[in-house]
Structure formats: C-alpha cells, structure tokens
C-alpha positions in Angstrom: -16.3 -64.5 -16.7 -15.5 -61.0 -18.0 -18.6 -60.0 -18.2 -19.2 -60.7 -14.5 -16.0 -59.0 -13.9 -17.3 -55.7 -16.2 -20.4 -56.0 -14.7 -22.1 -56.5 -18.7 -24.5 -58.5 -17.4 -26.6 -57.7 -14.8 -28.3 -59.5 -11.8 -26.8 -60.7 -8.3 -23.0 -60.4 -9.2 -23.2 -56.7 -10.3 -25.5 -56.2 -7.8 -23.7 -56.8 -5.1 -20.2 -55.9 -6.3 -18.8 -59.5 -6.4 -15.6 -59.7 -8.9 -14.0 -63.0 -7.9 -14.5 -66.8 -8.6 -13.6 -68.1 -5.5 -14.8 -72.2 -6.5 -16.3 -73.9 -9.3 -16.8 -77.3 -10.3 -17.2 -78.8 -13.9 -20.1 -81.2 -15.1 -20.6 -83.2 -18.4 -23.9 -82.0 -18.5 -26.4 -79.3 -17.6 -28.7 -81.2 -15.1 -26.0 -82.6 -13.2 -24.5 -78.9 -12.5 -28.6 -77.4 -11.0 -28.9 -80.4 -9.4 -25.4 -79.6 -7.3 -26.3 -76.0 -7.2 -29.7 -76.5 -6.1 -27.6 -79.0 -3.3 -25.2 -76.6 -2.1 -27.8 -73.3 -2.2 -29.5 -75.8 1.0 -26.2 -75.5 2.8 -25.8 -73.2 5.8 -22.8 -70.9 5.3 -20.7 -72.2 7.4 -20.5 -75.6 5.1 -20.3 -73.2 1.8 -17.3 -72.1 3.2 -15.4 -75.2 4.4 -16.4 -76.7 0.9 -14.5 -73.9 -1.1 -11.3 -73.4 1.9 -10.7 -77.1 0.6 -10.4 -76.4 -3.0 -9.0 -72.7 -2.5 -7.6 -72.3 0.9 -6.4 -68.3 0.4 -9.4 -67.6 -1.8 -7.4 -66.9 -4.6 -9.2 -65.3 -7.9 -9.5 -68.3 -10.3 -10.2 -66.4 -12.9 -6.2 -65.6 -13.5 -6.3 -69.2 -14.7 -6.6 -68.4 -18.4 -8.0 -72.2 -19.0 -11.3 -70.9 -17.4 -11.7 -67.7 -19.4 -11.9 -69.3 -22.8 -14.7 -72.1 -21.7 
C-alpha cells in the first residue's frame, strides 16, 4: 500500500494521482481475485460505485486500518 501511497511504483495509480483505498475484497487464491476484477472492470460506473458506498459509505481511506498495511 505504501508504495501506491509514495508513488514507488509506477503505472495507473501514480499516474493519475490516486492515494486512497476506497474498497477491497479478500480471496483465498489468486484466480478467484482476476476473475472478480475482470467482473467488476465490465461494470458501468454507476454500479462501481454503489458496490463500494455499501462497504464504505463516507469513502473513508482504508488504508488507516494497520491490518491491511502488513498483508
């Protein structure tokens, strides 16, 4: 997550300025998590939206949550 945050690494997210983890889900396995990427990358924005407002209503950064920095 930091190195999204520091922009380290780069590509879309440093790109385009984007600092904040806004959703996430967590998968036992790698296939499982493209599979539901691929998914949601088909949805029109408008979806994308409602589905993280019903995890995260105030958009909150969850990167604060220290669980998720030290995965």
């Amino acid at each position: 997550m930091w190195e999204h945050k520091d922009k380290k690494t780069p590509g879309f997210t440093a790109k385009y300025n984007i600092n904040k983890l806004i959703y996430y889900e967590i998968f036992s396995n790698p296939e499982d998590a493209i599979t539901a990427e691929k998914k949601i990358k088909g949805w029109t924005r408008a979806k994308k939206l409602r589905l993280v407002q019903e995890m995260n209503p105030t958009l909150t950064d969850l990167t604060r949550d220290s669980s998720l920095c030290s995965e």
